[in-house]
C-alpha positions as CSV (number, residue, x, y, z in Angstrom):
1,X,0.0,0.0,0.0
2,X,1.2,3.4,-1.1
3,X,2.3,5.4,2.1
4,X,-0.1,8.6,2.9
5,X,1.3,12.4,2.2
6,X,0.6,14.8,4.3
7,X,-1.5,17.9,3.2
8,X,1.5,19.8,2.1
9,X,3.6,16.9,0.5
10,X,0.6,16.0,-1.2
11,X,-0.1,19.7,-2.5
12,X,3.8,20.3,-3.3
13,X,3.0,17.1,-5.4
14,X,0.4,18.2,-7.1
15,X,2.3,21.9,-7.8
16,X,5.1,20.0,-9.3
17,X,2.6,17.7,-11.9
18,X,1.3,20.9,-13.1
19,X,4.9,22.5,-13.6
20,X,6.6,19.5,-15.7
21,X,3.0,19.2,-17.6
22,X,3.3,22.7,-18.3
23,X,6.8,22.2,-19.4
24,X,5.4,19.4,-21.5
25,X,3.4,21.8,-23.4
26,X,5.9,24.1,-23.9
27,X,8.4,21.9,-25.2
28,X,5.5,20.5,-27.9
29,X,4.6,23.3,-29.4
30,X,8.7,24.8,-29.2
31,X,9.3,21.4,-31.8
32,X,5.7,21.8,-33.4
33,X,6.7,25.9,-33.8
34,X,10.6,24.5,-35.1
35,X,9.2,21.7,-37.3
36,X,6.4,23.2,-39.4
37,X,5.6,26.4,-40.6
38,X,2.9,28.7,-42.0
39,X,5.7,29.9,-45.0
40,X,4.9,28.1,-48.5
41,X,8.4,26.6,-48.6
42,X,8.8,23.8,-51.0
43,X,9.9,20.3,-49.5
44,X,12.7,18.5,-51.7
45,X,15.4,16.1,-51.5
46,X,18.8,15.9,-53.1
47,X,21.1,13.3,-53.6
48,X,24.9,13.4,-52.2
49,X,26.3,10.5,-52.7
50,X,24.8,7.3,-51.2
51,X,22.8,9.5,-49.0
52,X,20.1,11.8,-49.4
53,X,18.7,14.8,-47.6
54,X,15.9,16.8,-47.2
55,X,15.7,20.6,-48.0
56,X,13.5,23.6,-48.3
57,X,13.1,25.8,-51.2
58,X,11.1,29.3,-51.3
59,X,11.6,32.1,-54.0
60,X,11.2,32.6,-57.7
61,X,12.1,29.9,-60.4
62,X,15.1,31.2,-62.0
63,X,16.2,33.4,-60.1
64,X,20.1,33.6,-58.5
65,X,19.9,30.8,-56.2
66,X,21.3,31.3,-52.5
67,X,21.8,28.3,-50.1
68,X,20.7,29.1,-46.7
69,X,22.7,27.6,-43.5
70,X,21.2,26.3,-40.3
71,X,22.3,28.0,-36.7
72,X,23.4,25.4,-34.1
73,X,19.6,24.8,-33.7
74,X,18.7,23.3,-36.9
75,X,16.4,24.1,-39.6
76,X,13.9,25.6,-37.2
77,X,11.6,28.9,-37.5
78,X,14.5,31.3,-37.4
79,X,16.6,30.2,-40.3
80,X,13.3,29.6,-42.3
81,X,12.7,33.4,-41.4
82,X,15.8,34.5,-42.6
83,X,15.4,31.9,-46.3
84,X,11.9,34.1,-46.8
85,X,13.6,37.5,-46.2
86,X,16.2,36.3,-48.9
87,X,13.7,35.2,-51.4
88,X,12.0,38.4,-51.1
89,X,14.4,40.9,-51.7
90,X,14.2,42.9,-54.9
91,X,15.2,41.7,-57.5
92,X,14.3,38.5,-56.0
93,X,16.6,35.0,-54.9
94,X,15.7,31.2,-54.7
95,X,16.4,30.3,-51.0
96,X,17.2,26.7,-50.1
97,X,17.8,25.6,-46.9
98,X,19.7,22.0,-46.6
99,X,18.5,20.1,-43.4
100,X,22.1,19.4,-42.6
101,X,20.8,17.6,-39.3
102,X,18.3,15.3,-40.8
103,X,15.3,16.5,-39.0
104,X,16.5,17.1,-35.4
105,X,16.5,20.1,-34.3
106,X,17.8,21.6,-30.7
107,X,15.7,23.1,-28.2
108,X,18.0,24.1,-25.6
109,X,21.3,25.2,-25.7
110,X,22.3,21.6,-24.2
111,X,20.9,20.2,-27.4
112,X,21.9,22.5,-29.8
113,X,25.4,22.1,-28.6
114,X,25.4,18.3,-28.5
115,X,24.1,17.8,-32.5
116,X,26.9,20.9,-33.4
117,X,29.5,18.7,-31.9
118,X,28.1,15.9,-33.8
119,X,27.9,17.3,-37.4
120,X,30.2,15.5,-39.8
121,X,31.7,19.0,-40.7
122,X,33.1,17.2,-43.9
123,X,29.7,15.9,-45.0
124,X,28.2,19.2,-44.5
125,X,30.2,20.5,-46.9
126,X,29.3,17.8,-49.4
127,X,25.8,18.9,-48.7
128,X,26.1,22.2,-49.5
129,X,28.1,21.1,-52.4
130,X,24.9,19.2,-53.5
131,X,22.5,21.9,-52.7
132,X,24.5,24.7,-54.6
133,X,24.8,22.4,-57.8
134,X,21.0,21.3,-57.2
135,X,20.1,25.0,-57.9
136,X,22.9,25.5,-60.7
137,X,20.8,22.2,-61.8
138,X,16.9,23.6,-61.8
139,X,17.1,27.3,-63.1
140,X,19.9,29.0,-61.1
141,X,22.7,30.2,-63.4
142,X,24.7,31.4,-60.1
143,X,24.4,30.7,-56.7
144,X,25.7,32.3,-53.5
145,X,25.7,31.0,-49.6
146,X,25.0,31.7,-46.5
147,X,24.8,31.5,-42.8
148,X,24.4,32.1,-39.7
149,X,26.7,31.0,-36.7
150,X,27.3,27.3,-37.1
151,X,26.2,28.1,-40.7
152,X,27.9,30.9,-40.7
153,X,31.6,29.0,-40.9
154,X,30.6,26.5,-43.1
155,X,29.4,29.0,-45.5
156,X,33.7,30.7,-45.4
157,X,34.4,27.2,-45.8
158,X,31.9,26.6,-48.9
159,X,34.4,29.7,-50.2
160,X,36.9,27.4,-49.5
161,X,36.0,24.4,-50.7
162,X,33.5,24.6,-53.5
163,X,34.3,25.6,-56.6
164,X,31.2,26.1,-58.1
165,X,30.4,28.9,-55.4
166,X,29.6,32.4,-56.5
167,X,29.2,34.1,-53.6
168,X,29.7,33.8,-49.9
169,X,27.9,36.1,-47.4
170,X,28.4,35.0,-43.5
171,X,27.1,35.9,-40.3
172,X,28.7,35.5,-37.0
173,X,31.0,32.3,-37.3
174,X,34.4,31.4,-38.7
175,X,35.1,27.9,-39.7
176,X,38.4,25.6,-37.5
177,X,41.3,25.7,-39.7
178,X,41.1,21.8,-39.5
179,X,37.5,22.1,-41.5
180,X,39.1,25.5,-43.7
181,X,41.5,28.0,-44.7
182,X,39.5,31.4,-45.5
183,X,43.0,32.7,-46.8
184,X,42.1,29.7,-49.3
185,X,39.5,31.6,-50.4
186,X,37.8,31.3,-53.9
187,X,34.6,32.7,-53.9
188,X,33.9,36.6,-53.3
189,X,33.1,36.6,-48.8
190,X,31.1,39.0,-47.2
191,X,31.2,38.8,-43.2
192,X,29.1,40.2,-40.5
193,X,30.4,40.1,-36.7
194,X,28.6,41.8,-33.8
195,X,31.1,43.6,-31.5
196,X,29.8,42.1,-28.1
197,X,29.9,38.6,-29.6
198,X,31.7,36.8,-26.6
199,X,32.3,33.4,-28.6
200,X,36.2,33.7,-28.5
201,X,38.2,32.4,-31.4
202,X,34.7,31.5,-33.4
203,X,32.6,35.1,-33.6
204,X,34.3,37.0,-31.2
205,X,36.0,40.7,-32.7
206,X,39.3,39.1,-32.8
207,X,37.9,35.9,-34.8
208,X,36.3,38.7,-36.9
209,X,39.5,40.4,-37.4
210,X,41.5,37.3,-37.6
211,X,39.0,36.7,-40.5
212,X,39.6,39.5,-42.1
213,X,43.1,39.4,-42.7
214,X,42.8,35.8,-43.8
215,X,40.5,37.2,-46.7
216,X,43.3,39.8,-47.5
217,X,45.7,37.3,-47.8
218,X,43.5,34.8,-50.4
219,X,43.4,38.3,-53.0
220,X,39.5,37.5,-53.2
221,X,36.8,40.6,-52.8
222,X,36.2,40.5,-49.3
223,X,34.6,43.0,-46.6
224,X,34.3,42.1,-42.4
225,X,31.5,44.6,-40.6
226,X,31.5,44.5,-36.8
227,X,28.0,46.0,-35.4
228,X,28.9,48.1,-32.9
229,X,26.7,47.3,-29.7
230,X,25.4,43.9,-30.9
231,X,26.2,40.5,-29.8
232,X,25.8,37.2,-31.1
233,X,22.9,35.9,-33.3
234,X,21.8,40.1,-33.9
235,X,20.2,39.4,-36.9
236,X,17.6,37.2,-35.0
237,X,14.4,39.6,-34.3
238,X,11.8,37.4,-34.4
239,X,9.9,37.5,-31.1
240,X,10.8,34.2,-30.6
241,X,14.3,34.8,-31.8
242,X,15.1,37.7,-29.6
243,X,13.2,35.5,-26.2
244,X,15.8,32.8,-26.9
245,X,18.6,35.0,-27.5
246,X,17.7,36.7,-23.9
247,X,17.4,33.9,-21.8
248,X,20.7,33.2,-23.0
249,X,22.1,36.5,-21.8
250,X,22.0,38.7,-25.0
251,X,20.1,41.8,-24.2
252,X,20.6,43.6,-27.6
253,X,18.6,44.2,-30.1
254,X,19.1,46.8,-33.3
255,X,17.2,46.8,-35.9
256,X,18.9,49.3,-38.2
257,X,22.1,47.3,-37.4
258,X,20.0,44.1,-38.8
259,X,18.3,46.4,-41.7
260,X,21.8,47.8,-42.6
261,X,23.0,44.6,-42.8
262,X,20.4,43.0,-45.0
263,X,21.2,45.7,-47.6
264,X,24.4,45.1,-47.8
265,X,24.0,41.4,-48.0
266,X,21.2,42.3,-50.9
267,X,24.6,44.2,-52.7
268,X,26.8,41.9,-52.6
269,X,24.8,38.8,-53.6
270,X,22.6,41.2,-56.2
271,X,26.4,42.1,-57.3
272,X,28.0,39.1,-58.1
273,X,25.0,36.7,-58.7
274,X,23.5,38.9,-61.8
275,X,23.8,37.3,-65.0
């Protein structure tokens, strides 16, 4: 027989039920809100390989195509945010998103971290290798990348490591010199850095800076903006965006720092994906 509570154990009890079912609830609709979204965004897959991936496509037909790169999260609704904004700025881009994680996406920063440090960083590349030639293959005479943090690196590294990139533009994140040498560089690389990002050696001023003189060095067009005032992830403004970026102590938010760096991410992928 189960042993009695007392009044309070048994209403502490009861408090604590209604807490983790609350939680419960949260965390549903947080992977129902990451998973599925409201955007008509094209579902695809592409072949790498022996493997195959899903991605997401949104924008005009033949227009300059622009693969877009998951944060640490996964293909959740900030990154799709960011794939609409690109497919609807004038003249007008074909965004695709490659589900680099295969459908998982992190929650937490505990979960974000653990599939980051999973990520074959290799295969990601070949991914985005398939993607870019996937548009070059339905409509796309040139295609740029980018990304933000964690997709942020990999697109310097996609200036690195695949040829048939046009364009690179990157936000917050510089790539191990393991994974890529930006002073390699072969494709045109726009970089944005905010000047509070505490990341040291990945997004951090002196990562940005490091960056910088890396691009010099390859003899590719290149140009590094650091926001002043901003920290990591600044280009996330999304209500849910800028809650998850608080509770993980960024307080910032600037939205002509974001809207000045749209345009000049619309410049240099306008400039050097025109036909």
């Amino acid at each position: 027989m189960a042993a009695m509570l007392s009044p309070a154990a048994s209403g502490i009890l009861t408090k604590t039920r209604k807490t983790l079912s609350s939680l419960s609830r949260i965390r549903i609709q947080v992977r129902s809100m990451a998973t599925s979204s409201s955007v008509p965004f094209n579902k695809i897959q592409i072949q790498r390989d022996d493997t195959r991936f899903d991605a997401y496509i949104v924008g005009k037909e033949d227009a300059p195509g622009i693969v877009v790169l998951q944060e640490w999260w996964g293909v959740d609704f900030e990154i799709k945010n960011h794939a609409l904004k690109i497919s609807q700025l004038n003249p007008g881009f074909k965004a695709l998103i490659p589900d680099l994680y295969r459908g998982k996406v992190g929650l937490d920063v505990a979960e974000a971290q653990h599939l980051m440090d999973g990520l074959d960083w290799q295969g990601a590349v070949k991914d985005i290798r398939a993607a870019v030639n996937w548009l070059k293959e339905n409509g796309s005479t040139k295609v740029g990348v980018t990304g933000f943090c964690m997709g942020g690196a990999l697109s310097i590294a996609s200036s690195v490591l695949i040829p048939e990139v046009d364009a690179v533009v990157a936000f917050y994140g510089v790539p191990s010199s393991e994974l890529a040498d930006p002073a390699q560089a072969k494709a045109p690389v726009q970089a944005h850095f905010g000047e509070l990002d505490s990341f040291a050696g990945f997004s951090d001023v002196t990562a940005a800076k490091a960056l910088e003189e890396k691009l010099k060095a390859s003899g590719v067009p290149s140009e590094v903006y650091i926001y002043p005032g901003c920290g990591h992830a600044f280009m996330n403004l999304s209500p849910e965006g800028v809650k998850r970026r608080k509770s993980m102590g960024m307080q910032d938010e600037d939205e002509a720092a974001v809207e000045l760096a749209w345009s000049r991410f619309k410049s240099w992928m306008t400039r050097y994906l025109a036909i």
